[in-house]
TIVO-2410 file (N, C-alpha, C; in nm, 3 decimals):
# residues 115
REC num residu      c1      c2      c3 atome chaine
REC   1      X  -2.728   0.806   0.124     N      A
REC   1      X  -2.762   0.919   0.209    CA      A
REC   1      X  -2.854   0.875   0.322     C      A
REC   2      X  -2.849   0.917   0.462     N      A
REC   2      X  -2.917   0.894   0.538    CA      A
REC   2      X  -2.988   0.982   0.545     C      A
REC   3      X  -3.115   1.041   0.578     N      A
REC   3      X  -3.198   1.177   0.611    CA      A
REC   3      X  -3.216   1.208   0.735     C      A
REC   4      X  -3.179   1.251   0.851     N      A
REC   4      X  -3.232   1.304   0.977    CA      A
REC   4      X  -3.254   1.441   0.947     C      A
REC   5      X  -3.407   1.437   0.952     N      A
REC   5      X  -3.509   1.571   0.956    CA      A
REC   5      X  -3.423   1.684   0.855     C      A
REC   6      X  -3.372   1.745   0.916     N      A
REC   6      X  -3.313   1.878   0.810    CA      A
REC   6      X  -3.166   1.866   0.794     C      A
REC   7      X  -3.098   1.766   0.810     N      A
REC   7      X  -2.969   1.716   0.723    CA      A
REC   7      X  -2.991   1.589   0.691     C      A
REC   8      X  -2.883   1.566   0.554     N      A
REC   8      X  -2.868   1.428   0.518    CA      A
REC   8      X  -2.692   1.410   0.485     C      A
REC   9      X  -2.686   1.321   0.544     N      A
REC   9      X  -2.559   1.252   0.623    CA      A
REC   9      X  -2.517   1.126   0.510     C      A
REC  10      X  -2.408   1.138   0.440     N      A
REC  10      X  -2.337   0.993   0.349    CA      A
REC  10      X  -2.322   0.927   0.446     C      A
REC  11      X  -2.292   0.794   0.456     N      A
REC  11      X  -2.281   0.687   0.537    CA      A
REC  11      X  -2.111   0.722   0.573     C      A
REC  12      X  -2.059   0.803   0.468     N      A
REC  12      X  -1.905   0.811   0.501    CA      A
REC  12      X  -1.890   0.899   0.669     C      A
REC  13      X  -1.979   1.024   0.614     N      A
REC  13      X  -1.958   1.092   0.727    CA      A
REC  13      X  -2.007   0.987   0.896     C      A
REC  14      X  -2.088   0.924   0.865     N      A
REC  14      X  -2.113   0.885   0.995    CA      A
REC  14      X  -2.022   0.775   1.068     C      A
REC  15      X  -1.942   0.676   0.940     N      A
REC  15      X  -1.839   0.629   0.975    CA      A
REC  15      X  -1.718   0.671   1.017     C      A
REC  16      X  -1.707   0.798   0.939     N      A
REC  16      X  -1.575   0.901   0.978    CA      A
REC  16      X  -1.591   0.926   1.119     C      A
REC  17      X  -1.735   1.038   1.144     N      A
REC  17      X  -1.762   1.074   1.288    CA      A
REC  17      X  -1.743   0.979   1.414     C      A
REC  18      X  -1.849   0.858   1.357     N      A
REC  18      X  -1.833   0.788   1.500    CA      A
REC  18      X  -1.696   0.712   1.537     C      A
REC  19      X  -1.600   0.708   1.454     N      A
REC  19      X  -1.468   0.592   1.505    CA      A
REC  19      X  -1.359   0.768   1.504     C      A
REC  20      X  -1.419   0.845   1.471     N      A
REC  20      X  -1.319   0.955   1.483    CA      A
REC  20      X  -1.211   0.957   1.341     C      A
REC  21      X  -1.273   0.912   1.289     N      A
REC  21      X  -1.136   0.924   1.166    CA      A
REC  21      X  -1.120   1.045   1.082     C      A
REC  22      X  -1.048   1.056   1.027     N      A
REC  22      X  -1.011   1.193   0.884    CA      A
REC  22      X  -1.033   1.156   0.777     C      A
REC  23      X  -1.033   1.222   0.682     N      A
REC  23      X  -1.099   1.167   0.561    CA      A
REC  23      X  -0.991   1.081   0.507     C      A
REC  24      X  -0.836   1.056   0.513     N      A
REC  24      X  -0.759   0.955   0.436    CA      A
REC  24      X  -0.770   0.856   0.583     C      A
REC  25      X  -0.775   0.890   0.679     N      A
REC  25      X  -0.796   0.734   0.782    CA      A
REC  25      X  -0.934   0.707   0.711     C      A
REC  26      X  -0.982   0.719   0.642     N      A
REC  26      X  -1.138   0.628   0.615    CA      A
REC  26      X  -1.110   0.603   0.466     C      A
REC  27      X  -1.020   0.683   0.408     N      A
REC  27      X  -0.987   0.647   0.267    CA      A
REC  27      X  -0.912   0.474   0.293     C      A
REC  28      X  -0.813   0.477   0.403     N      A
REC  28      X  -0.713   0.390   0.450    CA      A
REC  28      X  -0.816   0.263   0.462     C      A
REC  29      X  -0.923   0.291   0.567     N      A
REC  29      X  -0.991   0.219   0.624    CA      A
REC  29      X  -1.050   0.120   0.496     C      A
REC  30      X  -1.116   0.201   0.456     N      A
REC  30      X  -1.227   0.180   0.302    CA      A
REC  30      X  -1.152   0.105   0.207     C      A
REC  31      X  -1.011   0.143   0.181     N      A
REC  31      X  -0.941   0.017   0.060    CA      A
REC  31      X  -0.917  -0.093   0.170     C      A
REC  32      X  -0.865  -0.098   0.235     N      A
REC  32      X  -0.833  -0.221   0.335    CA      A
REC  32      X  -1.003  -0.313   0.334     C      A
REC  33      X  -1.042  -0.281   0.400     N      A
REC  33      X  -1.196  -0.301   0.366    CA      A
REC  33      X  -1.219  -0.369   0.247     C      A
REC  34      X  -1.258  -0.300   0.114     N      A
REC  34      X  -1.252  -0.345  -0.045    CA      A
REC  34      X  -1.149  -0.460  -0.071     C      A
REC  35      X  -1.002  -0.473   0.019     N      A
REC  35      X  -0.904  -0.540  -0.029    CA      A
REC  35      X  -0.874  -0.698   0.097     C      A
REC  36      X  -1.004  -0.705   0.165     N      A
REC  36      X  -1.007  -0.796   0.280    CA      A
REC  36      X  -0.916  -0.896   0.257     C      A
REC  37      X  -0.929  -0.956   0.168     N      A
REC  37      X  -0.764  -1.098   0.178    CA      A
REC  37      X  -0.650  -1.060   0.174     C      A
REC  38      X  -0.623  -0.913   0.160     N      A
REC  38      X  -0.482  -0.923   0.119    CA      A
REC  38      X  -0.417  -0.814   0.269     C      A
REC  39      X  -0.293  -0.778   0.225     N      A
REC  39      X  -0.204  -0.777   0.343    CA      A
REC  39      X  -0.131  -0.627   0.290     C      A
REC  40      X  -0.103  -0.517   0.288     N      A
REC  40      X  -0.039  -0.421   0.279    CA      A
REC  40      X   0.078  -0.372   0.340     C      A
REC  41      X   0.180  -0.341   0.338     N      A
REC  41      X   0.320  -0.271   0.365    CA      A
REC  41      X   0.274  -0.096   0.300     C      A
REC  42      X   0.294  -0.020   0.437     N      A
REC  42      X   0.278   0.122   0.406    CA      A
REC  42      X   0.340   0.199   0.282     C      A
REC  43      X   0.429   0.099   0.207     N      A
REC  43      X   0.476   0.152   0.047    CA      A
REC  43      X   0.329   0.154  -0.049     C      A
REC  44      X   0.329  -0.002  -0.008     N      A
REC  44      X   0.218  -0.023  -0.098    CA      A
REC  44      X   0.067   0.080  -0.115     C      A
REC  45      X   0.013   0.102   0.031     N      A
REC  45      X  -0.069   0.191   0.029    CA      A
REC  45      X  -0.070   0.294  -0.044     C      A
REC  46      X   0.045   0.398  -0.007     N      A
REC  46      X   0.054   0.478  -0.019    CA      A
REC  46      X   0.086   0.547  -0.177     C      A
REC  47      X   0.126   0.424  -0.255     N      A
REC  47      X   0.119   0.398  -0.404    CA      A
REC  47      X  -0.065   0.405  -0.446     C      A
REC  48      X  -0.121   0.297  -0.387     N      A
REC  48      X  -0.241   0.272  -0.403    CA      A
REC  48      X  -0.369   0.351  -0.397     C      A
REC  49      X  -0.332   0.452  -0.276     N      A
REC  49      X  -0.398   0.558  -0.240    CA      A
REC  49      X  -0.350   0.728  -0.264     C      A
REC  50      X  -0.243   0.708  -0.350     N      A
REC  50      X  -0.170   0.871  -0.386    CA      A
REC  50      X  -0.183   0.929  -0.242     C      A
REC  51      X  -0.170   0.878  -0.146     N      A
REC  51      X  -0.139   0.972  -0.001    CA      A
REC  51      X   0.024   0.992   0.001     C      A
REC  52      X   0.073   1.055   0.059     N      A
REC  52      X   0.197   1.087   0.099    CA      A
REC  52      X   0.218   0.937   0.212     C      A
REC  53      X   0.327   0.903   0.227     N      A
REC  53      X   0.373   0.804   0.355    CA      A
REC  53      X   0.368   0.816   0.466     C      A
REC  54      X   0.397   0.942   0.517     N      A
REC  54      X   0.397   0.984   0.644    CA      A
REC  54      X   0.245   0.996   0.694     C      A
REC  55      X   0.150   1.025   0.560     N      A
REC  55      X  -0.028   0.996   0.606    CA      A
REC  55      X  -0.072   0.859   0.657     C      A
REC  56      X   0.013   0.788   0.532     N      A
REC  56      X  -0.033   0.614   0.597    CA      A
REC  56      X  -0.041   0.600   0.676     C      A
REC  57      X   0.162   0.616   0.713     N      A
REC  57      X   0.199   0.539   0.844    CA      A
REC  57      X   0.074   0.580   1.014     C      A
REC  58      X   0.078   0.723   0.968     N      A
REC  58      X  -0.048   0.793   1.069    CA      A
REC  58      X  -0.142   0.736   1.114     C      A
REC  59      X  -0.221   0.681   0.989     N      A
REC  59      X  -0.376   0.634   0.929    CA      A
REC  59      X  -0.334   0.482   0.978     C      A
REC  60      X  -0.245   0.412   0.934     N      A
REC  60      X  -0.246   0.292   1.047    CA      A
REC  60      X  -0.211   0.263   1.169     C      A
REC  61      X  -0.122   0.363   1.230     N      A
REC  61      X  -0.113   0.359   1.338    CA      A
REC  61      X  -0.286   0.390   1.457     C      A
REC  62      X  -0.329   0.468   1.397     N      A
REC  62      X  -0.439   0.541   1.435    CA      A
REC  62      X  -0.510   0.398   1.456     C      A
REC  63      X  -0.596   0.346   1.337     N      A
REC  63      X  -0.630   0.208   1.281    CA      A
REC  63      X  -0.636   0.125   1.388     C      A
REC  64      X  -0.479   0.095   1.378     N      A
REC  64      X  -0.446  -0.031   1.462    CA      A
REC  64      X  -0.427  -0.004   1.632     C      A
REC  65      X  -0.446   0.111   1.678     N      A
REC  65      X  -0.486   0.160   1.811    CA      A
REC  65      X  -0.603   0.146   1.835     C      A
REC  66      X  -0.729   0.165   1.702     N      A
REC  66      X  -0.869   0.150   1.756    CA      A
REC  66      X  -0.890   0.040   1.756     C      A
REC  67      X  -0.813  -0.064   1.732     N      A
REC  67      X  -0.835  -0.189   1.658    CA      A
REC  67      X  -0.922  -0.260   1.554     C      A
REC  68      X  -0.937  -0.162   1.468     N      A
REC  68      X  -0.988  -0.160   1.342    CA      A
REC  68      X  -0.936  -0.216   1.195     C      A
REC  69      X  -0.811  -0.260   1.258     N      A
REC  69      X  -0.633  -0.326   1.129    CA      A
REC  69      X  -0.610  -0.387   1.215     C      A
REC  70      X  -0.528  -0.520   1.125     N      A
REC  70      X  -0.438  -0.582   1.180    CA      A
REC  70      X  -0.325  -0.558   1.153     C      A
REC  71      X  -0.192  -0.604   1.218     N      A
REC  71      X  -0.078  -0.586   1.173    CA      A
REC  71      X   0.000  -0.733   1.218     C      A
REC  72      X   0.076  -0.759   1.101     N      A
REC  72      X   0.132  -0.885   1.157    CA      A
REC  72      X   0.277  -0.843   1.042     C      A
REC  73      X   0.417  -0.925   1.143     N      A
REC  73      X   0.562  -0.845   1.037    CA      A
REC  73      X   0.633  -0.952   0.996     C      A
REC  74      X   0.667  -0.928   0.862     N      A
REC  74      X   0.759  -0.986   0.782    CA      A
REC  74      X   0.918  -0.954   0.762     C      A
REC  75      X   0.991  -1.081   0.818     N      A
REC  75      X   1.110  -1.053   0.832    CA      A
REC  75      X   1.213  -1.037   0.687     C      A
REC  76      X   1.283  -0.941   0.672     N      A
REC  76      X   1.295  -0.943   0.524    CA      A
REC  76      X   1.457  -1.016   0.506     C      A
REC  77      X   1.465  -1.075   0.454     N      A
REC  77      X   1.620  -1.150   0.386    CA      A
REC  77      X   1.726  -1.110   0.450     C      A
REC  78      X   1.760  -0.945   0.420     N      A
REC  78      X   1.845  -0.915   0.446    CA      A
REC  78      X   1.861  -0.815   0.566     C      A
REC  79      X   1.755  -0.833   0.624     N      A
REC  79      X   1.775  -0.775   0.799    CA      A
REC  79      X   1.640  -0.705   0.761     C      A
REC  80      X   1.579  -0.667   0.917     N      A
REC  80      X   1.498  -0.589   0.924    CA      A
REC  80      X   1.366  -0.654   0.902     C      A
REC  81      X   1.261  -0.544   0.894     N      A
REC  81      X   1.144  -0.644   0.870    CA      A
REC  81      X   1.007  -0.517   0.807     C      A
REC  82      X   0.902  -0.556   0.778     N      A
REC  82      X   0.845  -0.496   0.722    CA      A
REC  82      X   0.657  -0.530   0.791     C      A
REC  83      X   0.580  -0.432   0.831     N      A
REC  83      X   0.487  -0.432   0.892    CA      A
REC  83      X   0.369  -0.471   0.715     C      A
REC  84      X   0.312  -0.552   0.783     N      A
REC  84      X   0.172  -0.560   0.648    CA      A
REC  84      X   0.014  -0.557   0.737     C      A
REC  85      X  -0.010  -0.446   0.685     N      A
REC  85      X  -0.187  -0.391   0.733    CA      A
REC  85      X  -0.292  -0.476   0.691     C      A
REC  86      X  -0.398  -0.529   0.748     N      A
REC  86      X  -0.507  -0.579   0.694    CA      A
REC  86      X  -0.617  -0.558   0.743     C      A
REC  87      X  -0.760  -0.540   0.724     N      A
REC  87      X  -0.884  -0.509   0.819    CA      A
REC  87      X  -0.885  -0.643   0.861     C      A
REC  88      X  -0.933  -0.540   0.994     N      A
REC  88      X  -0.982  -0.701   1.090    CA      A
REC  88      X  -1.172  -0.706   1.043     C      A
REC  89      X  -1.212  -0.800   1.117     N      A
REC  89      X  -1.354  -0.830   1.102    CA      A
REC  89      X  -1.445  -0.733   1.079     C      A
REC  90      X  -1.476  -0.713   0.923     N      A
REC  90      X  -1.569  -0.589   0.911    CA      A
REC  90      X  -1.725  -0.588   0.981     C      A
REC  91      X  -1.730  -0.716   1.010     N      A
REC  91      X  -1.874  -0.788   1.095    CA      A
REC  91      X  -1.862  -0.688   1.214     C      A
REC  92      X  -1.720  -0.716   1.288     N      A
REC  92      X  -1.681  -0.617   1.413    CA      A
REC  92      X  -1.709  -0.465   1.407     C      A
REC  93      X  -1.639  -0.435   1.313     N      A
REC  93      X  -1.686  -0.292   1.288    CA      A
REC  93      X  -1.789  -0.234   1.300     C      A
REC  94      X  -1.859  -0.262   1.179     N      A
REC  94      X  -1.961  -0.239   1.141    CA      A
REC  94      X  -2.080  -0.270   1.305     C      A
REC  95      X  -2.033  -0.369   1.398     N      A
REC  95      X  -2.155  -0.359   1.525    CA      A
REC  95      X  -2.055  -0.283   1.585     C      A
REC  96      X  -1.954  -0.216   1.568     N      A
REC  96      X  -1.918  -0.116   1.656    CA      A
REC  96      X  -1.959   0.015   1.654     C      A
REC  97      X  -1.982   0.055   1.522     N      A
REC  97      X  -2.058   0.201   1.474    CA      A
REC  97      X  -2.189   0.175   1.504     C      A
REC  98      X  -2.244   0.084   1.487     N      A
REC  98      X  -2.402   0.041   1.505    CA      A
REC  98      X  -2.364   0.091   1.678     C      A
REC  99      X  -2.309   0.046   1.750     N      A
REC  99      X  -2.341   0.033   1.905    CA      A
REC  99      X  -2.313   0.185   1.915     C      A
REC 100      X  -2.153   0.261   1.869     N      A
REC 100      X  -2.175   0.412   1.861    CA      A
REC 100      X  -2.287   0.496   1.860     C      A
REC 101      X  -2.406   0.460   1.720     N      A
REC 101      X  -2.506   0.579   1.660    CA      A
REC 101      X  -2.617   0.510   1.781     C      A
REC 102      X  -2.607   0.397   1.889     N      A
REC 102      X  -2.721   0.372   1.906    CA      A
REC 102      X  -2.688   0.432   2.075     C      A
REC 103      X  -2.553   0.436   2.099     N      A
REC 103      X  -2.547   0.510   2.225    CA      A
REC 103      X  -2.561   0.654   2.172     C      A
REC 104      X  -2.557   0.713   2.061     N      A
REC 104      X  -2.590   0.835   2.099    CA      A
REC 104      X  -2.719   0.864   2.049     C      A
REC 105      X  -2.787   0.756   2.028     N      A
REC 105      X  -2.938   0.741   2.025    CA      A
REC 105      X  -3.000   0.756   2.167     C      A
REC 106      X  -2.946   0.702   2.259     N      A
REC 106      X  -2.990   0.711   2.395    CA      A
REC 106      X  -2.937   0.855   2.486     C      A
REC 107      X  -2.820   0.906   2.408     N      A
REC 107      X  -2.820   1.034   2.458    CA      A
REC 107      X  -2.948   1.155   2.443     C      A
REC 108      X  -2.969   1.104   2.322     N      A
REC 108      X  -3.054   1.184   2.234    CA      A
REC 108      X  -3.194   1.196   2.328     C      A
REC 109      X  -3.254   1.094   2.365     N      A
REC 109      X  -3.323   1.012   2.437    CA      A
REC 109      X  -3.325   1.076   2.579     C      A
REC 110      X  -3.238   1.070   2.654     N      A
REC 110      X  -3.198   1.130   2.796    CA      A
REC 110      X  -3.200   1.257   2.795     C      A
REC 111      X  -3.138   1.337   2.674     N      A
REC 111      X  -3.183   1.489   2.681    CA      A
REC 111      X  -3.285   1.536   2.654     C      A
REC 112      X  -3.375   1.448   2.549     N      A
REC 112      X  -3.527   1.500   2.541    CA      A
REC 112      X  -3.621   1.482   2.652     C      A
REC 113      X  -3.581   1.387   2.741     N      A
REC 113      X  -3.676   1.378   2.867    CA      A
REC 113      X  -3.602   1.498   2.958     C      A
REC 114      X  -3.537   1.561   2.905     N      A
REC 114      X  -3.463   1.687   3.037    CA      A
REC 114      X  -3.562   1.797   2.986     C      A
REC 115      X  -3.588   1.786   2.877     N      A
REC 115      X  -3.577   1.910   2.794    CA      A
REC 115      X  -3.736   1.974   2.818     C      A
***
C-alpha cells in the first residue's frame, strides 16, 4: 500500500493508472512479468489466466503498442505461424512508471504554485 494523505493506493492501481491498463491488461502484464524467460502464444495465456481469448489477444495487442511485450513469430510445420508474447525489460518499465508518477509530481507542483 502506498499512503497519500487521505487515500492509500496498491502499487497495482498505480501501475494500472499510469501505463493506462485494465485490470486483465495488468493481470496479462503481471504473469508475463512473473514468467520473464519464457515466451507465450495467446492459447496459452488465456488457459493460464482463465481470460476469454478475445481479452488476450486485446491485452497484447494493447501491450505491445505501449511497448511493454515483445512479440517475435513462429512458423508452424504446416503453414501459418503463431505469435509468442514475452515482457520486455522490466528495468524499462518500471523507470517508465517512475518517470510517469514523477511527471505528475511536477504537475502537482505547478498547480500548487497557481493555487
Amino acid at each position: 500500500m502506498i499512503d497519500f494523505a487521505c487515500k492509500k493506493f496498491d502499487i497495482e492501481d498505480v501501475v494500472k493508472c499510469s501505463l493506462g491498463l485494465s485490470k486483465s491488461d495488468y493481470a496479462l502484464l503481471k504473469f508475463l512479468s512473473k514468467h520473464s524467460t519464457k515466451k507465450f502464444d495467446t492459447e496459452e495465456l488465456s488457459r493460464e489466466l482463465s481470460l476469454d481469448k478475445s481479452t488476450i489477444q486485446r491485452g497484447v495487442k494493447k501491450l505491445y503498442e505501449k511497448d511493454l511485450i515483445g512479440r517475435s513469430q513462429m512458423n508452424q510445420q504446416v503453414g501459418g505461424y503463431l505469435f509468442l508474447y514475452s515482457i520486455k525489460d522490466k528495468k524499462k518499465i518500471n523507470e517508465l512508471i517512475l518517470d510517469i508518477v514523477n511527471n505528475w509530481v511536477k504537475v502537482v507542483k505547478d498547480n500548487l504554485g497557481k493555487w
